[in-house]
N, C-alpha and C positions, 0 to 999 in steps of 0.2 A: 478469811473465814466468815458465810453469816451468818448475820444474829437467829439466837430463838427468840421467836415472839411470839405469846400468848394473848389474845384478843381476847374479852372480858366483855358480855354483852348481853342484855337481859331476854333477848331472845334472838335466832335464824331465822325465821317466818320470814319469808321476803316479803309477807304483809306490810310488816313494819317501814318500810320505802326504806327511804334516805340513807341512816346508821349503817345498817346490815347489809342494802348493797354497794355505800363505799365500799365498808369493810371486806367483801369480796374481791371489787374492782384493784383495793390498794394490796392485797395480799395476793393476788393474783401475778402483778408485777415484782412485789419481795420476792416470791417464788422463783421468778424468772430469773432475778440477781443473784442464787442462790442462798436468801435466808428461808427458814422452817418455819412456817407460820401454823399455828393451831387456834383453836377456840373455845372458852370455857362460855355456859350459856346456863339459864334458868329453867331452860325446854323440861319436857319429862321426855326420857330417854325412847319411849314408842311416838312422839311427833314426826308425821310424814318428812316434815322440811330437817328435822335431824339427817333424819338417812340421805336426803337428798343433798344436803350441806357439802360443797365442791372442799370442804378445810375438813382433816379431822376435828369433830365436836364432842365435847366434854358436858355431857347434858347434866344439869345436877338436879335438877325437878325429879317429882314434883314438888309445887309449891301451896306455898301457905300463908294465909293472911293476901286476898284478895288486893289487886293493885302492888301492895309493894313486893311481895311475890317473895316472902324469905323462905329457905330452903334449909334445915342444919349440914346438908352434905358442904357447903362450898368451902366455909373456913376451913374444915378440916383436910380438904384437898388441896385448896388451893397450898397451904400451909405444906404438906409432906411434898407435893411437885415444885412449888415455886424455883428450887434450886436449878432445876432440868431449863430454865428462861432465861435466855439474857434481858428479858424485856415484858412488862405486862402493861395493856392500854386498854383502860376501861373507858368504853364507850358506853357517852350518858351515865346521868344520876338519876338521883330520885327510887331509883327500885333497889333492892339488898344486892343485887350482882356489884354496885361499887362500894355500900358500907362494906360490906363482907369482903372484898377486896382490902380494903381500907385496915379492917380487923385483923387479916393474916397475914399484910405484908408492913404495914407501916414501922415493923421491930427487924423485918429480914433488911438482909444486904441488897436483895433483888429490885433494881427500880421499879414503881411503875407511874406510867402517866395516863392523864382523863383528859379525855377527847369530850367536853361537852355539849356539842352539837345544837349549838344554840338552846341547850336549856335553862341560861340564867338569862336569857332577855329580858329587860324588864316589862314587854309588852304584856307575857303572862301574870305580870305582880300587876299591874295597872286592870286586865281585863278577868283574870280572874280571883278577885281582893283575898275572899272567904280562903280559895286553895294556899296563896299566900299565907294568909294567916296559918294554915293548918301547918307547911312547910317551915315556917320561924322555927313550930316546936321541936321539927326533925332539926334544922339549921346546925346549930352549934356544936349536938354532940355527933352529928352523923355529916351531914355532906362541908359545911368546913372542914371536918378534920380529913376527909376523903382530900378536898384540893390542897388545904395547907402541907398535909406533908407529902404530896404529890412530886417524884421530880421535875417533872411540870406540867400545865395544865395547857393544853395543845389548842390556837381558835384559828378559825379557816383566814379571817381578814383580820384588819385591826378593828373594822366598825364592833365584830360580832367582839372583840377581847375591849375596847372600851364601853363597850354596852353593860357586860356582863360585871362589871366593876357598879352598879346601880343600883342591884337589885335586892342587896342585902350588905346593911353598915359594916355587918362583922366578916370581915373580906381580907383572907390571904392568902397568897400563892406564886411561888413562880410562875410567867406568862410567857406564850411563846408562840408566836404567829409561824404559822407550816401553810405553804400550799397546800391547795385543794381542787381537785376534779375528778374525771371519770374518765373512761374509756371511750376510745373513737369507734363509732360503727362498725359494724360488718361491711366489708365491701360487697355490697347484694344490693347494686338500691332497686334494681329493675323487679329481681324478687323478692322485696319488702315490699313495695309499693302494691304485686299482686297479691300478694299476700292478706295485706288492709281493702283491697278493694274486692277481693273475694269475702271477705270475713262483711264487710257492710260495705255491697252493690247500690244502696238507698240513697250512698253519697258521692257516688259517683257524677262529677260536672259542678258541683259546687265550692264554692269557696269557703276553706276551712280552716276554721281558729280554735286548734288545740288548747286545752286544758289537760294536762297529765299529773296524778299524784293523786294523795286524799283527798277526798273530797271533804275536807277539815275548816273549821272555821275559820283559822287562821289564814287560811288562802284566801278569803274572799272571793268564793264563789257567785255569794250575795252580791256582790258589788258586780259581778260579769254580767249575771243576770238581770238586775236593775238597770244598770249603764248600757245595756243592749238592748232592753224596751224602751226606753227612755229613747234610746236614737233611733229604734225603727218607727216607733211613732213620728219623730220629728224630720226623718227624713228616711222615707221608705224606700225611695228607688236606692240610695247608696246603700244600703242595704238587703237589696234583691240578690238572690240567691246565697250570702251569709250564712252558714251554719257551723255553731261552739259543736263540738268532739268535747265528752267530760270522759277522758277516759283513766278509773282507777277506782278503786273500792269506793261503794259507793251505800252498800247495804248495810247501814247504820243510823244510828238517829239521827245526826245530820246528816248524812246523805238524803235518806227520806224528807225530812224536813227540807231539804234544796230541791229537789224531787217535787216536792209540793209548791214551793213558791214558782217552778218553774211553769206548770199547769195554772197559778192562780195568776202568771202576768201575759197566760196565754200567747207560752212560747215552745208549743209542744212539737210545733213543725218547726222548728228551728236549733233542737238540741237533742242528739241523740248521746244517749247512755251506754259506754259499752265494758261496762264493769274492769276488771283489770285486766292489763293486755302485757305481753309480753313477748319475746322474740322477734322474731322477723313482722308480726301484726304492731309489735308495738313502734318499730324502727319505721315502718311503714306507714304509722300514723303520722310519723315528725315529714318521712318524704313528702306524702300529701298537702299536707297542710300548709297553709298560706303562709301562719302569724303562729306565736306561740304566745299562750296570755296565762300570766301570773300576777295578778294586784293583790299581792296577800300583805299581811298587817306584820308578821316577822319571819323571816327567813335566813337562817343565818349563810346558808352557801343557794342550797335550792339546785341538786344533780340536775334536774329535770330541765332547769333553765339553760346548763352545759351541755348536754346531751342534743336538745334543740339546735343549742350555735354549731355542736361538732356536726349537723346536717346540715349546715346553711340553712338554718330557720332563724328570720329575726325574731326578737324576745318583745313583747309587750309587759312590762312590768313596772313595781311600785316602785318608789324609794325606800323601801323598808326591806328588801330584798338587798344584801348587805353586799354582795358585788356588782349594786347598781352601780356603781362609780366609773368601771373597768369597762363595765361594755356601752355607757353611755360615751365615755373617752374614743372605743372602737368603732362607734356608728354599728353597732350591730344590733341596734334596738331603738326601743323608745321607752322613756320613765316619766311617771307621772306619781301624781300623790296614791293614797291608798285608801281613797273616797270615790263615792260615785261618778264625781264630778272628773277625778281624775282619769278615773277608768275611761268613762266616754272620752274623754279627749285623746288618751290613747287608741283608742276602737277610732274615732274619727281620723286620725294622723295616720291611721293606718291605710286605711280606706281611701286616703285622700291621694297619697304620695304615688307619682307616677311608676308609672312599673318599670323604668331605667332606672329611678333612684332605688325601687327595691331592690333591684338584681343587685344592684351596685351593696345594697347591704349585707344579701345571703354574705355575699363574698366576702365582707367583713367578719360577720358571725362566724363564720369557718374558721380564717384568719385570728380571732379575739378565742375562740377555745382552741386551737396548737402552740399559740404564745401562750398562753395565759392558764389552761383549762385540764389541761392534755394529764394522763392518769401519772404517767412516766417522771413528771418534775415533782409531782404530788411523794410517789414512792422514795423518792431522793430527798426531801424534805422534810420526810419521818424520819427514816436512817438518821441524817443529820443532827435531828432533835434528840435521840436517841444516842448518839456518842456524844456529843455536846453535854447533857444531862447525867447520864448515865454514869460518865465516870467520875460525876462529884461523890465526894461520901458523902451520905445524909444524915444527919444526927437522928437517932432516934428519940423520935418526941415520946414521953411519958403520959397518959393518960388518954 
């Protein structure tokens, strides 16, 4: 028989990346296992991506109190349905979809577990001190008591569950390392490829080095763009014909502001913007494309960088991308720091390396996401976590 599980998540927007399209790709496979998967969300119930949501969705918006988005509908629901679950996993903190969580069930019998998705890094406490600070005050009475009485707190690797042990003294919880990946392509490459080269003809014969996802600070965009003037200046002909693909939201204050540094190092013939891409244009991006480059500053899994390997595209990326370890062991990439200096040197190794040894690494890449990556072990690995967990009793903590 399988399990119910209700998904707990502050929003559907496939805006959102990462979160919400695991959460699709891993429920998509429970399904197939025969478990019931639903989702409860913060959306207001007329949101286009409500009705478009492949799960039924539980919108409890609208919301209130800008950023952490509390709503009075969720406790009281969550509270009269929770019994209908064998299983509740709130993905991500920080917004009331997990306090409220936290409020209606931490006294039921009904487990549930938080999938933090890399949001205790401590890269965030280091870069941005003040949010930190403002977080301490939520800390103790709101998202500790969310992970401590969690029946456990789910992290994609070990780097991202030793990390998150850093970022704030008062720290407790069950921990519990689950696989993590995504889904393998469509088999279409011939019509993904036309797909991306009908949608932008401009880049057709050039060599292309994807960028996919926010266009967020924490990706270091900054660092692609400096680290690719910096080497066309210094060496122009390896860089002849070169062109970064940013393709993913981009229309926001950083965006624009990346937008603008990329015009101020007068690299407007070298990077086209093609907002978010999705389907066969966006599968078609990974077919074309040469290199897949991510030097971002924390990443706890990074789909986008899976996704890549499941086309045979090698990965360019930082060490701060937490399953650097796995595909540098594969040869289906190349890792460097998460500096300028690193970036170039990856853009140059890339460039440099004869096109036998590249072939030889698609075929890695491919190889490093089927062992390693593939949605299917990922789904097996909840489950697990989930009877493992699950059939502890939990004591009911007071207060």
């Amino acid at each position: 028989m399988g399990f119910r599980i209700l998904h707990c998540i502050s929003s559907v927007n496939p805006v959102g990346g990462g979160p919400i399209e695991g959460l699709k790709q891993l429920s998509a496979v429970n399904l197939r296992h025969g478990h019931t998967v639903e989702v409860l969300s913060l959306d207001d119930p007329a949101d286009p991506w409500v009705r478009d949501c492949p799960l039924p969705c539980h919108a409890m918006g609208p919301t209130r109190i800008w950023g952490w988005r509390h709503t009075p509908r969720l406790v009281p629901w969550l509270k009269a349905h929770a019994h209908e679950y064998d299983a509740v996993i709130v993905n991500g903190i920080w917004q009331y979809h997990a306090f409220g969580a936290w409020r209606a069930l931490h006294k039921l019998p009904v487990p549930y577990f938080v999938f933090t998705h890399g949001m205790l890094d401590p890269w965030f406490k280091r870069t941005y001190p003040l949010k930190h600070l403002k977080k301490w005050l939520f800390w103790p009475w709101a998202e500790y008591r969310v992970l401590r009485d969690a029946a456990a707190v789910l992290f994609t690797c070990e780097d991202e569950r030793r990390l998150a042990r850093q970022s704030f003294w008062l720290y407790r919880c069950d921990e519990y390392v689950v696989s993590y990946g995504t889904s393998a392509p469509p088999d279409a490459t011939a019509r993904q490829r036309e797909a991306f080269q009908r949608a932008f003809p401009e880049l057709d014969g050039k060599r292309l080095l994807l960028f996919l996802g926010r266009v967020h600070e924490k990706k270091g965009p900054d660092l692609l763009f400096d680290a690719f003037a910096r080497l066309r200046s210094l060496e122009p002909q390896l860089m002849a014909g070169v062109h970064v693909v940013m393709a993913g939201p981009a229309d926001h204050a950083h965006g624009q502001a990346m937008q603008a540094r990329v015009r101020d190092l007068g690299l407007q013939d070298a990077v086209t913007w093609t907002g978010m891409v999705s389907g066969d244009v966006k599968w078609g991006a990974f077919r074309c494309a040469d290199a897949f480059v991510l030097p971002s500053h924390q990443e706890n899994f990074g789909i986008a960088v899976a996704e890549a390997m499941a086309c045979g595209l090698p990965v360019l990326i930082s060490n701060q991308v937490n399953i650097w370890r796995e595909i540098q062991q594969a040869e289906g990439g190349y890792v460097d720091q998460d500096t300028v200096m690193g970036t170039e040197r990856l853009l140059r190794r890339w460039l440099t390396t004869p096109p036998e040894r590249w072939q030889a690494m698609r075929d890695n890449a491919r190889e490093c996401f089927q062992s390693r990556f593939l949605i299917d072990r990922t789904a097996e690995s909840f489950i697990e976590a989930m009877e493992l967990f699950g059939m502890r009793k939990r004591p009911v903590t007071p207060g």
